[in-house]
Structure formats: C-alpha cells, structure tokens
RODO-2510 file (C-alpha; in nm, 4 decimals, decimal comma):
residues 483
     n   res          X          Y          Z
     1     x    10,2693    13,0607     8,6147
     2     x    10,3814    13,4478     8,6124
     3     x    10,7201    13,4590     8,4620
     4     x    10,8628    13,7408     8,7306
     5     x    11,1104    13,8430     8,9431
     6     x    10,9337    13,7031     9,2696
     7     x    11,0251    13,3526     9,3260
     8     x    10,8090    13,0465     9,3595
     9     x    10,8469    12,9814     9,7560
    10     x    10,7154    13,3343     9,7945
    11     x    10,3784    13,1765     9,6435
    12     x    10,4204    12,8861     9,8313
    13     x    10,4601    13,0486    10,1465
    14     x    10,2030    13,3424    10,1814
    15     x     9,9335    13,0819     9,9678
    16     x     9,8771    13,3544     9,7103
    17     x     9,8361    13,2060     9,3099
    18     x     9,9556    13,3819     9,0298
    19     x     9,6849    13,3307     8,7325
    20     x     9,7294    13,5910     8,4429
    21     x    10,0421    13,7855     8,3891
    22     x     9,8948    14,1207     8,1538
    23     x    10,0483    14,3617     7,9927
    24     x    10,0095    14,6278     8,2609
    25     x     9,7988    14,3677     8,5141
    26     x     9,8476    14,0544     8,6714
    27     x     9,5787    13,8658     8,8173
    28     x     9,6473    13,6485     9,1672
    29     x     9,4201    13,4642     9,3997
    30     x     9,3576    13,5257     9,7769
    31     x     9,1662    13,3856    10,0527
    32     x     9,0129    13,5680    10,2750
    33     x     9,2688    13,5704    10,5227
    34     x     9,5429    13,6862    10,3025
    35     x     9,7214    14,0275    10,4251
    36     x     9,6338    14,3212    10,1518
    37     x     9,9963    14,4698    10,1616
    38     x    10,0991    14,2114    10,0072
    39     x     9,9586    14,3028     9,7113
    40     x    10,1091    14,5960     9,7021
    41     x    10,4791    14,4318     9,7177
    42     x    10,3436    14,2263     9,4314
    43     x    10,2835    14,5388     9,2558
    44     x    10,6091    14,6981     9,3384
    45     x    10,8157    14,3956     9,2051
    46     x    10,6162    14,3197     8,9247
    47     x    10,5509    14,6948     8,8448
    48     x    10,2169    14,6258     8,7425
    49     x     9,8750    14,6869     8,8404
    50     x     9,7353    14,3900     9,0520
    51     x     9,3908    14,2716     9,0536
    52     x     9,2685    13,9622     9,3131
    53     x     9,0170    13,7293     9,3226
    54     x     8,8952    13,5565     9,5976
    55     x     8,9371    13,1614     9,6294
    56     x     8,8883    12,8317     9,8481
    57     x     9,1890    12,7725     9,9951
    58     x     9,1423    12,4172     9,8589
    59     x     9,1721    12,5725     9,4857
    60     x     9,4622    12,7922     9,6010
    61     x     9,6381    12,4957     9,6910
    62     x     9,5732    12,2762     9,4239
    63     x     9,6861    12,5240     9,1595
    64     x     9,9875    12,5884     9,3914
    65     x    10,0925    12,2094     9,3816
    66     x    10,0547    12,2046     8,9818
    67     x    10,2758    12,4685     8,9675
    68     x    10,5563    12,2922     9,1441
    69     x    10,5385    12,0239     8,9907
    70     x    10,5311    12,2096     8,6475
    71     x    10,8378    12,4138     8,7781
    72     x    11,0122    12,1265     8,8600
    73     x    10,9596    11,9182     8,5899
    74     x    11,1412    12,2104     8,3638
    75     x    11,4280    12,1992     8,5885
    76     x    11,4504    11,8104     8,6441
    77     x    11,7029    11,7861     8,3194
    78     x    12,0625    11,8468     8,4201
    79     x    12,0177    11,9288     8,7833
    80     x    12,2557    11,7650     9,0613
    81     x    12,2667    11,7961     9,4232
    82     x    12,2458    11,5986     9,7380
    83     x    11,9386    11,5067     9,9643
    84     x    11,9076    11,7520    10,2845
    85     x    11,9209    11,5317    10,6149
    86     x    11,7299    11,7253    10,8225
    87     x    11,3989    11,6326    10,7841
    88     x    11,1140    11,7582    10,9894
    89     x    10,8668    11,4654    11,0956
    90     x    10,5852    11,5758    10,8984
    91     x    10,6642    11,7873    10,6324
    92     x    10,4904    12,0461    10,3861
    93     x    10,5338    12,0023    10,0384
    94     x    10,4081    12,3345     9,9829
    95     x    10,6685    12,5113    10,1596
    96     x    10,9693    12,3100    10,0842
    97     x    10,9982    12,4383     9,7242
    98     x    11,3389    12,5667     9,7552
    99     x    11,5441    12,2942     9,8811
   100     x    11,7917    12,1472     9,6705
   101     x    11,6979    11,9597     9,3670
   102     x    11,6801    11,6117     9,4777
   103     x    11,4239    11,7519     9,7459
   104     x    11,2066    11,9863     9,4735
   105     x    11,2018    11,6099     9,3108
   106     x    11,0642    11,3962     9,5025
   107     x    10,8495    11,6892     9,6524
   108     x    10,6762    11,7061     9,3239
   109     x    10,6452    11,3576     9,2299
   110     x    10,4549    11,3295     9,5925
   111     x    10,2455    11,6496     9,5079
   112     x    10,1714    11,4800     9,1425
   113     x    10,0541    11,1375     9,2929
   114     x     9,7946    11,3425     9,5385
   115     x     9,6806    11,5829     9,2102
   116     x     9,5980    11,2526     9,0571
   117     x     9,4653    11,0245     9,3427
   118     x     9,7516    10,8243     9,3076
   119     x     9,7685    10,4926     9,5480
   120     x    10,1347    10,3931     9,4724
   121     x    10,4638    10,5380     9,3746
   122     x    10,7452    10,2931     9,2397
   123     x    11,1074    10,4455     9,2031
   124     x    11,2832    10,1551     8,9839
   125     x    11,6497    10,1388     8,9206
   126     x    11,7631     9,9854     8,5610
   127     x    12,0631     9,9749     8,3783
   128     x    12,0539    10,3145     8,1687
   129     x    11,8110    10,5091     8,3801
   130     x    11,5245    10,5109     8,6712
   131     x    11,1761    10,4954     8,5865
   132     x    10,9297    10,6883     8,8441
   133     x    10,5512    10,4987     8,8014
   134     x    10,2379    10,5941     9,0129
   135     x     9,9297    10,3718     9,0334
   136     x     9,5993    10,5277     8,9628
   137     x     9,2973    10,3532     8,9673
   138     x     9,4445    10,0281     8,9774
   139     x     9,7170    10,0769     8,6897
   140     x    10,0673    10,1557     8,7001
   141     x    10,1590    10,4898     8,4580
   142     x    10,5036    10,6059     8,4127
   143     x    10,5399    10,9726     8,4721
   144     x    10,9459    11,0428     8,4930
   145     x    11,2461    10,8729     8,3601
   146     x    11,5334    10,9686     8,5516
   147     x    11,9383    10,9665     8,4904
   148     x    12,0739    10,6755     8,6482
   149     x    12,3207    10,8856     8,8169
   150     x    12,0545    11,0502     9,0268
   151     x    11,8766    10,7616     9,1500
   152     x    12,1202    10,6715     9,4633
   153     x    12,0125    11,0387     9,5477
   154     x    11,6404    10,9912     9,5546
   155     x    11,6486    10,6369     9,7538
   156     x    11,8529    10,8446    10,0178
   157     x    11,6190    11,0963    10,0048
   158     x    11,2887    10,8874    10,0817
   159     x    11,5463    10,6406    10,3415
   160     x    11,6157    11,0089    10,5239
   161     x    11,2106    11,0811    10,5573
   162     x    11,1484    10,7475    10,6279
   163     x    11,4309    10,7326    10,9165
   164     x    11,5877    10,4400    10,7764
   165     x    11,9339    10,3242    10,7667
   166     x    12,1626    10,4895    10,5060
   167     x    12,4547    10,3233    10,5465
   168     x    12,2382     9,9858    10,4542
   169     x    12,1965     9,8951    10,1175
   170     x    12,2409     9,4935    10,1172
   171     x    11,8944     9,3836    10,3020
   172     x    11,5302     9,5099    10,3072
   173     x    11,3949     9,7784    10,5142
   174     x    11,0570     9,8891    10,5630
   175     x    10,9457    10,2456    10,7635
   176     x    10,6998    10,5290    10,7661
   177     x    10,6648    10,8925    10,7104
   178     x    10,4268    11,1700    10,6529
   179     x    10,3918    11,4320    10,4055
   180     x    10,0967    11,7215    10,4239
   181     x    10,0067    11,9874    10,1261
   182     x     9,7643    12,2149    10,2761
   183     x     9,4683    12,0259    10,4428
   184     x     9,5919    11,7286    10,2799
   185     x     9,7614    11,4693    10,5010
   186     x     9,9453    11,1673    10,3800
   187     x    10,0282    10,8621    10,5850
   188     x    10,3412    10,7284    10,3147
   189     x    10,4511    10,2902    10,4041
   190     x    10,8387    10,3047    10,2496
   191     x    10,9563     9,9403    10,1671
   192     x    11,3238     9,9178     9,9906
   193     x    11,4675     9,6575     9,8471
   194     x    11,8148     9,6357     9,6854
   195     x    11,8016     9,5009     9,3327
   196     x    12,0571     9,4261     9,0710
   197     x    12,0928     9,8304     8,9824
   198     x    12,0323     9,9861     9,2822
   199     x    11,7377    10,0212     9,5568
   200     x    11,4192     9,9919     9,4419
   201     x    11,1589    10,1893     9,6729
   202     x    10,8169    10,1467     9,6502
   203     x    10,5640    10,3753     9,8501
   204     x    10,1845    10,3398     9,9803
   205     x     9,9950    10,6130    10,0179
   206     x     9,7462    10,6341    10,2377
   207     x     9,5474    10,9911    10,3059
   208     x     9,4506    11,0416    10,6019
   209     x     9,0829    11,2146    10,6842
   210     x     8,9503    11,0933    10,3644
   211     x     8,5573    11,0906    10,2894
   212     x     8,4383    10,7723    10,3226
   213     x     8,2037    10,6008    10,0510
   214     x     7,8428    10,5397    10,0735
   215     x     7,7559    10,2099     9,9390
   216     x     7,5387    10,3922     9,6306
   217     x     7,8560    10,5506     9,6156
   218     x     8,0637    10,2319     9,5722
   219     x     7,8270    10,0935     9,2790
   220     x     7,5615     9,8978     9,4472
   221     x     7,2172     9,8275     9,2807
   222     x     6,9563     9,9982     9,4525
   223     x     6,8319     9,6252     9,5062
   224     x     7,1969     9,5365     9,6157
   225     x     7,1181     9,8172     9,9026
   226     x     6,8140     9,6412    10,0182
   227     x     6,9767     9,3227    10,0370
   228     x     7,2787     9,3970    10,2395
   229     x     7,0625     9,6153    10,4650
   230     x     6,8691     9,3080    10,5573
   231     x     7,1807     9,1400    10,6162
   232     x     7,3050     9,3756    10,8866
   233     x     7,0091     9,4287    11,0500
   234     x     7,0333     9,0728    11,1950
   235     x     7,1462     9,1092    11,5817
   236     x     7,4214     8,8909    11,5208
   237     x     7,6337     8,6367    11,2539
   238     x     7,9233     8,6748    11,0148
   239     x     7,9175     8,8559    10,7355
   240     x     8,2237     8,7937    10,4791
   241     x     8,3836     9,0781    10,1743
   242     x     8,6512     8,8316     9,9409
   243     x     8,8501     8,9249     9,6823
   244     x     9,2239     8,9861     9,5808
   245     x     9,4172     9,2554     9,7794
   246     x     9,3796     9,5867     9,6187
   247     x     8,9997     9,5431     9,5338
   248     x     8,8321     9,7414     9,7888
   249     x     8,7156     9,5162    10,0676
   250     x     8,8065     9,7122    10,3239
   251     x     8,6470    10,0195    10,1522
   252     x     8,3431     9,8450    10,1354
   253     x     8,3160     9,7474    10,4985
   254     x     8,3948    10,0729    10,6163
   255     x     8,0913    10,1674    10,4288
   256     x     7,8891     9,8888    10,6173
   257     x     8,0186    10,0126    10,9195
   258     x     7,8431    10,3455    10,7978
   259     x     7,5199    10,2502    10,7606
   260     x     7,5726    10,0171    11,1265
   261     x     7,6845    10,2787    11,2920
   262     x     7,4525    10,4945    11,5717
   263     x     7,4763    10,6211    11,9471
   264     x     7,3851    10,2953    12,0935
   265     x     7,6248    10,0354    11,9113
   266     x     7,9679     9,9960    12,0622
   267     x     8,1815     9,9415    11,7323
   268     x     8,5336     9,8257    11,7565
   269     x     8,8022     9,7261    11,4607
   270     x     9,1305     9,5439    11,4558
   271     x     9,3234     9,6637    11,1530
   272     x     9,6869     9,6167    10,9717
   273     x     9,6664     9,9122    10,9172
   274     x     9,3913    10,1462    11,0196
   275     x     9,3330    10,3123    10,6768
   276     x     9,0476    10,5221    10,7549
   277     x     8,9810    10,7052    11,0992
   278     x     8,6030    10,6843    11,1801
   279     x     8,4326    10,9209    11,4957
   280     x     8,2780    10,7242    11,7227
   281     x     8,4499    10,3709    11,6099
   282     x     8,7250    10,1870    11,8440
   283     x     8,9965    10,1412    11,6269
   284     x     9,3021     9,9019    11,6925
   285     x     9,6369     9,8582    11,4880
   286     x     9,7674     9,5052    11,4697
   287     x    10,1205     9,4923    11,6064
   288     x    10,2846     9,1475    11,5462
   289     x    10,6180     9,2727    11,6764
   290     x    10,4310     9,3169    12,0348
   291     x    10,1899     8,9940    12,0388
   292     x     9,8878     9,2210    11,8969
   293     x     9,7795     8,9947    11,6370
   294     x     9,4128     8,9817    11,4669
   295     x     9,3447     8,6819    11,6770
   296     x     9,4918     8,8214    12,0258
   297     x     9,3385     9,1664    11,9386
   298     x     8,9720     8,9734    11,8752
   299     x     8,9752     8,7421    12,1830
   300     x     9,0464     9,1039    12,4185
   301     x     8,8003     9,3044    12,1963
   302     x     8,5805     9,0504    12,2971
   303     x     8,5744     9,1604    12,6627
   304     x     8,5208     9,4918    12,5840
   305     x     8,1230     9,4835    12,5313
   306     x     8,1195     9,5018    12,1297
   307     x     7,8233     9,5153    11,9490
   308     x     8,0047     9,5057    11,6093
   309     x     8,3270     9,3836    11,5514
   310     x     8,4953     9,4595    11,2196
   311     x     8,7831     9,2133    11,1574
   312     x     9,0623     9,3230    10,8885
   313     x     9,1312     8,9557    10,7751
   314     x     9,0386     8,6168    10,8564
   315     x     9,3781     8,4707    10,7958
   316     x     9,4492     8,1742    11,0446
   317     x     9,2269     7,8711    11,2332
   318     x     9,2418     8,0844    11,5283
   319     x     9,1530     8,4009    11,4306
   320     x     8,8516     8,1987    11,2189
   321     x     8,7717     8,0231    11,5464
   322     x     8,6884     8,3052    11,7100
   323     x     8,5108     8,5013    11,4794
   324     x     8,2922     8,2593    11,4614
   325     x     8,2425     8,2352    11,8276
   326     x     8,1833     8,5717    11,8216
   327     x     7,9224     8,5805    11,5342
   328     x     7,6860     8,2762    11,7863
   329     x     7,7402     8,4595    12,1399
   330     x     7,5593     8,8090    11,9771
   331     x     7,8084     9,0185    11,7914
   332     x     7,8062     9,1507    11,3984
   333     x     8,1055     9,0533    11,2832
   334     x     8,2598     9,1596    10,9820
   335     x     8,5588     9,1128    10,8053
   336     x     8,7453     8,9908    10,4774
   337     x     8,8932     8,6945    10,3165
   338     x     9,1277     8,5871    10,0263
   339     x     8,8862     8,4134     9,8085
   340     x     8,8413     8,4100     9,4229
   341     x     8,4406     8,4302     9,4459
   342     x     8,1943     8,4050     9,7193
   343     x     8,0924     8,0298     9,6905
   344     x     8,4425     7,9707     9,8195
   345     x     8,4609     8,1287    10,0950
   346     x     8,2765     7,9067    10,2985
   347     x     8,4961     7,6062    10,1997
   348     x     8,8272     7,7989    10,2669
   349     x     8,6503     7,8598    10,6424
   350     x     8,6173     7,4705    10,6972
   351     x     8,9603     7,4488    10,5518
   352     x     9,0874     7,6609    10,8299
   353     x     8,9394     7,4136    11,0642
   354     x     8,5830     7,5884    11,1689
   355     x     8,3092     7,3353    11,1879
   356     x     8,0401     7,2835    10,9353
   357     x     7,7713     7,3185    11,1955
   358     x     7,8999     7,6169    11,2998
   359     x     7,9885     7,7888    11,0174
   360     x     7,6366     7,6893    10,9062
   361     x     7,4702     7,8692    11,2234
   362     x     7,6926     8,2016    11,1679
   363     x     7,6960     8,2972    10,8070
   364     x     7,4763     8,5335    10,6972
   365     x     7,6422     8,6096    10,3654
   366     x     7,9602     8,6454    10,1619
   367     x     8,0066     8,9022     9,8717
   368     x     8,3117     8,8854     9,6152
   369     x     8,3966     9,1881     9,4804
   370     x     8,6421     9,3266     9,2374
   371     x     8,7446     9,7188     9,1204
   372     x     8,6827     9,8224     8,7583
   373     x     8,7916    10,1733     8,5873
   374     x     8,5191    10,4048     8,5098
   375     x     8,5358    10,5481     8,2111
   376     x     8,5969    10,9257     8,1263
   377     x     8,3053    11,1017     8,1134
   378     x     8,3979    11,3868     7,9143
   379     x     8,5786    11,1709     7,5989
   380     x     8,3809    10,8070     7,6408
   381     x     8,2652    10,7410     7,3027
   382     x     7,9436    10,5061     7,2204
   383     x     7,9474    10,2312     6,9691
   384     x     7,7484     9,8955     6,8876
   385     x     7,9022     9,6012     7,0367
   386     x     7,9162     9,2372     6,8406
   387     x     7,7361     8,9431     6,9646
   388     x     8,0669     8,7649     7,0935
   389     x     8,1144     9,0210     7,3096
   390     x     7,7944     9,0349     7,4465
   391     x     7,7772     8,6802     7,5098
   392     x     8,1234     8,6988     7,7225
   393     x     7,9164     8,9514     7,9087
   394     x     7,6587     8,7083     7,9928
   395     x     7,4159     8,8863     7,7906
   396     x     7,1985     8,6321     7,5902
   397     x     7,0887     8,8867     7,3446
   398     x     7,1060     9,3005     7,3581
   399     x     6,9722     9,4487     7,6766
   400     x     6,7297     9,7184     7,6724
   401     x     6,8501    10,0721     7,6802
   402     x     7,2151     9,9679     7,5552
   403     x     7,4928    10,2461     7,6394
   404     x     7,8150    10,0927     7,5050
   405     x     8,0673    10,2904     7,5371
   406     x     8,4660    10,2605     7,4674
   407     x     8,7745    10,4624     7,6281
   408     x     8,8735    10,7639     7,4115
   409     x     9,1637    10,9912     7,6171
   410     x     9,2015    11,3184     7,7672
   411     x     9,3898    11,5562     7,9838
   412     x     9,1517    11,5214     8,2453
   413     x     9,2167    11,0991     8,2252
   414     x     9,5715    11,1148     8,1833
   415     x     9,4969    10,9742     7,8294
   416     x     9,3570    10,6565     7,9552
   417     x     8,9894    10,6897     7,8836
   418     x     8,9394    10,6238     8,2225
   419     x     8,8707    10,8205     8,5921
   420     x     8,8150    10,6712     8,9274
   421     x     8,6967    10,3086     8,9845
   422     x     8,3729    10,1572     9,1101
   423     x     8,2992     9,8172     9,2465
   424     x     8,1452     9,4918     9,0345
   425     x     7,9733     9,2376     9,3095
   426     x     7,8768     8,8882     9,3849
   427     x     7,6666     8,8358     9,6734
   428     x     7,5492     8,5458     9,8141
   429     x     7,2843     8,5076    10,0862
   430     x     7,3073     8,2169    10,2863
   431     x     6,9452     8,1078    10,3460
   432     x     6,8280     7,8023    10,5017
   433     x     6,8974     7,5758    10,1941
   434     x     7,2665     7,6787    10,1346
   435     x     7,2621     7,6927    10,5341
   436     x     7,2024     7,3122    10,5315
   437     x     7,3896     7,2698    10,2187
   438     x     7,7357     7,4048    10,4444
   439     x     7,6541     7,1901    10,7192
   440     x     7,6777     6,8992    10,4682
   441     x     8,0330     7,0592    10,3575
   442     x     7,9063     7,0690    10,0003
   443     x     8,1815     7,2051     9,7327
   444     x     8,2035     7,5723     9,6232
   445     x     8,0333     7,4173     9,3095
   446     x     7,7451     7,3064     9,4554
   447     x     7,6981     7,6348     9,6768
   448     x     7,7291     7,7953     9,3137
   449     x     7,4602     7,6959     9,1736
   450     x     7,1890     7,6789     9,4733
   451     x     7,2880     8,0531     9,5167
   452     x     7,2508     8,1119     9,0804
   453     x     6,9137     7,9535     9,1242
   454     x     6,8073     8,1935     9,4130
   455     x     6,9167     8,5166     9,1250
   456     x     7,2519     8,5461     9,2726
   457     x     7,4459     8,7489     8,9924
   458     x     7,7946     8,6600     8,8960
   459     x     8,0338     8,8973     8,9014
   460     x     8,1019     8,8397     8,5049
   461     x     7,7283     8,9449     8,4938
   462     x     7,7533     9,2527     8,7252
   463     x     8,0315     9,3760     8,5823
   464     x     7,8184     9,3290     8,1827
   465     x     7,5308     9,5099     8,3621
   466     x     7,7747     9,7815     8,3950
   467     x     7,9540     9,8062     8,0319
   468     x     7,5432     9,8053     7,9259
   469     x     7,5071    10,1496     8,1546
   470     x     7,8035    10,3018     7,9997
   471     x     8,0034    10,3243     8,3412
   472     x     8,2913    10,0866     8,2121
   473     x     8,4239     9,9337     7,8940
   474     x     8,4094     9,5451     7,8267
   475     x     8,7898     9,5524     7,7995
   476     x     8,8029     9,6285     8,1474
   477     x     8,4944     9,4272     8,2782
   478     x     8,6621     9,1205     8,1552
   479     x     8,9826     9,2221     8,2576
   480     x     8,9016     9,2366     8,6375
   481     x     8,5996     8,9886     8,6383
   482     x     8,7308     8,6612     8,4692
   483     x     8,8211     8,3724     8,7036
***
C-alpha cells in the first residue's frame, strides 16, 4: 500500500489501486472506466509523477480488499469504539472503510473469509480474550485473537446487520444479512448463542451467483461420468447423494441437475436453503414457519408438470413416501440422505416406512460421498510411502505410476499444504440382483457385498486412488473416508 497523504476510502471509493510508491513515481491501477483527472489529483497530493496500468475490475478489487484487511489488521491493537446502528440492508465492504473501528473489524474479517473462500466464521468469547476462526476447505483456522473487552462490541455489531434484538442476550437468535465487495455478493445465516463469557456468533456464508461445478470438476472418474450418465438418462426413478452435512451433496446434485438440464425438461427444487440460483430451474425455499415443508412443497410440486424434481433431504416417512411415488408415476427425482455409505441408504428408506417392493421398483442408485483437501500444488512434496499405509489404502501392493505426495506449506495455502477440496465416491447401481435383493429387505451388509462383487469401489478405495494421483495426502484420505 502507498504510504501517502490520500486516505484509504479514497481508494476504496473511486476503485483505483495503489501498487508501487517510487521515488519520483507511483504506479496505480485503473479500469477502463476510471475518470483521468483523477490522476492528476493523485499527482498533486502525492507530488509525484503517476503512471497507470490498466486492470480487471475483478483484480482491482481483490487487491483493494487485501489492503483493508492489511490496514486494519495494523490498527486492530488498542482501538475502541462503538458499532454504528445504521446499517444499510446490503452493504459494501469496499466502501465502508472509514467507519469506526468495530465496523473496519468485522468489515475485514468478512473481506478475509471471501479472499480465502472461507465457508464459516466463528466469533468465540473466552475468559481472557475472543478468538475469530474461519473454515476453509473443511477446517477451522484461527485468524484474530481479540481483547475480551471488545467482543460485546462485535456481537452487537453482526446482531445490528443481522436486525436482531440487542437488548437480548439470555436466549438464541438466528437472522440474515448481506454483505457485497464489488461483484461479489454474500448471502451471511447469523445464529447467536449466549455462552458462559459472552455471545458466541457463528456465521454461514453463502455467495450468491457462484459457478457451479461440472462433475469432472467435482473429481469423478471419467468411468464414474459414464455411469451416472446412464443413470439419469432413465425417464424416471430415484436417485440418492448420502453423506454427513458439510460433504457436498448438494453440490453434487446441482451438478446432475447440469448435465439434466435442457429446453424441454421442466425442473423444479425444494430447498432449505436455495444455495445456488440456476436459469431456467424452479426453485422453492422451505418455510416451516408457514407450512412449506419438503413434504408439503413435493406433494404441490407435484401438480405442477415436473419432469425432474430435485429434493433437498429425504428426512421424514412422508416426505420418503412421496418421493417415491413420484420416482413410479414418471419423474427423476433426486435428492439426499443422512447415511454413512451407500449400502445403507436403502435400509434407512424402509426404516422410514417405504415398502420394499417399492423402493425396489424406484431406485436407480445411491452414491456416498465425502470432501477431501487437495493438496497445494505449488509446495506438495513426493515421497515413498510404507506398505502399512498402502494397505489402509486398500492397495494390495504399489500401483502403477505412484505419485505420493505429502503437505508442505505456503502463503498461497495458508500454511496448510492444502487448497480447495474435491470429492471421494461410492456408487452403487442398483441392478436387477440388488433390485431383488431390496425387495427381500436384505441388510446394508448384504447389499455391500453384491454391489463389491459388481466393481463397486469403496470410498476407502477412491479416496487411495486419489493419494496414488498425487491430488491428496493419506492423512487426509483416511481422515474423511474411515467409517
């Protein structure tokens, strides 16, 4: 950042970036429709010679946001103030830069989660001091530690943007708000919750117009492609994503929605909450408080002339009931449900109550999936692994063209060794044997191995194929894939 007389908002506001500060010339970058005379105040007040380059406005804004947050990080120390009240409904972090100190805050902390692709941000009240952690690719990092004193200030803060209740500090409260840097736009779910020391808030993010994934993209096999393709090119059934919440199921269906969609399907979802917007896709947000529930959304969706119907969760007997309905009388269906591994989702269906001949006569398949870290491309470092650890792999003996690798750290990973995730999969097809094997209500055991014996991969031995390619470490693949 140019050390100068002008002051940061002035940056912020007319989207200009200071780069190099010379001796006798400073260099700044434009876009194309930034007004020339303002160079020439910059050269007045800096007294310098001022040369420009044009830039995206994309890159001006990303090295705009780093240097808020680096500005406010130097002043974070001994600062006090009070959080503003009047808060716009959606505001610009860009452009709030000079607010008082509790605001420059929490503006940077939100403009450091979005530099880093941060889903969560935790602000936790202890004893001595508060502890500010963001969750990047699946792992919490702590990135401030803040003095106790100040940490009534920042739960105010968010409570104020969040239009929550100030005065109420005893019970729960959940809201909403929205924060925008540019082009970026951030949909934010606030949940606080008093705790021994204080409120503890914890915040979602969720951007809005984000690029969805492809499913090469989300680490399929090319053979994994084929597969699912024939799966959802049948005119009709049930087609299941499990897994723990936070893995990526509904990231993956979006991305079968993708490939489903065209001019002549009519595609409708019912979501809690609609995470992604899609063009040309019906989309409808679950509202409990107002009788929209999955089921009650499904059962009017279903008089609405669907071709597909994406389901957010299978969650209840009735909502199963009538996906399954849906999935004989000639609709796609897809959605998710909470299962360890894919075997076991059809017993957790006749759990809810569906029947085994019908659940038979619906499913077309069921894929488990799980998120793993990649690892850092630029400081990944190979090595030879022992014969223990291949064997927790699932690897009988070393595969051909071995690429072990191991975290190392950087400044582009945050030290970790490891940038962005990628899927690890277990899919099962349901084919006429395990088809007749359902109706019979067989175990999750049983389904196991029929589906092993048909090449069905485990997801210990997807994720192995993947530490042998050098996209993740073992550390991790065990980590996430062990049951």
């Amino acid at each position: 950042m140019i050390k100068s007389e002008i002051p940061l908002d002035f940056w912020q506001r007319h989207r200009i970036l200071p780069i190099e500060d010379g001796l006798d010339r400073v260099t700044v970058g434009i876009h194309q429709g930034t007004p020339r005379d303002l160079l020439e105040d910059i050269r007045l007040a800096l007294r310098k010679d001022v040369r420009a380059v044009v830039m995206s406005l994309d890159e001006i804004e990303d090295g705009l946001r780093r240097m808020l947050v680096e500005d406010t990080r130097s002043r974070s120390g001994g600062e006090d103030g009070t959080p503003n009240i009047e808060v716009p409904t959606s505001q610009d972090l860009l452009t709030e830069a000079a607010g008082a100190p509790v605001v420059r805050l929490i503006n940077a902390i939100f403009l450091e989660a979005m530099q880093n692709g941060a889903s969560d941000i935790h602000v936790e009240p202890y004893e001595e001091e508060s502890l500010v952690r963001m969750r990047v690719d699946g792992v919490l990092h702590e990135i401030h530690r803040v003095p106790r004193s100040r940490h009534a200030q920042m739960a105010a803060r968010l409570k104020v943007m969040a239009r929550l209740d100030l005065a109420e500090t005893r019970r729960p409260q959940d809201g909403r708000l929205h924060v925008h840097s540019g082009e970026r736009h951030i949909d934010v779910r606030v949940s606080c919750v008093p705790t021994l020391h204080g409120e503890r808030v914890v915040l979602r993010l969720l951007e809005k117009d984000v690029r969805l994934f492809s499913m090469d993209q989300l680490g399929f096999t090319p053979a994994e492609q084929k597969t699912i393709s024939d799966i959802l090119s049948h005119p009709y059934g049930l087609v299941l994503v499990t897994g723990p919440t936070g893995s990526g199921k509904t990231t993956t269906l979006y991305a079968f929605l993708q490939t489903l969609r065209s001019p002549h399907c009519n595609i409708i979802t019912i979501e809690d909450p609609v995470e992604y917007q899609v063009a040309g896709v019906g989309q409808i947000q679950v509202n409990e408080k107002i009788g929209v529930t999955f089921a009650a959304g499904l059962r009017s969706v279903l008089r609405q002339d669907p071709d597909i119907l994406m389901v957010g969760e299978i969650r209840d007997p009735e909502t199963a009931e009538i996906a399954i309905h849906a999935a004989l009388t000639g609709h796609m269906v897809l959605s998710t449900l909470h299962t360890n591994d894919a075997p076991t989702a059809a017993s957790r269906l006749l759990d809810l109550g569906v029947p085994p001949y019908l659940l038979s006569s619906s499913l077309l398949g069921v894929m488990a999936q799980r998120l793993v870290r990649r690892l850092c491309p630029h400081c990944k470092k190979p090595y030879k692994p022992e014969p223990t650890e291949l064997r927790q792999l699932g690897f009988a003996s070393m595969p051909d063209n071995p690429q072990f690798h191991r975290p190392g750290g950087c400044a582009a990973c945050l030290n970790t060794g490891y940038k962005g995730r990628m899927g690890v999969f277990e899919l099962m097809v349901v084919d006429s044997d395990l088809a007749s094997r359902i109706a019979r209500s067989e175990d999750a055991r049983a389904l196991r191995r029929a589906a092993q014996e048909r090449g069905m991969r485990s997801l210990v031995e997807d994720a192995g194929l993947k530490v042998s390619r050098g996209l993740t470490s073992s550390e991790e693949a065990l980590r996430v894939s062990r049951m």
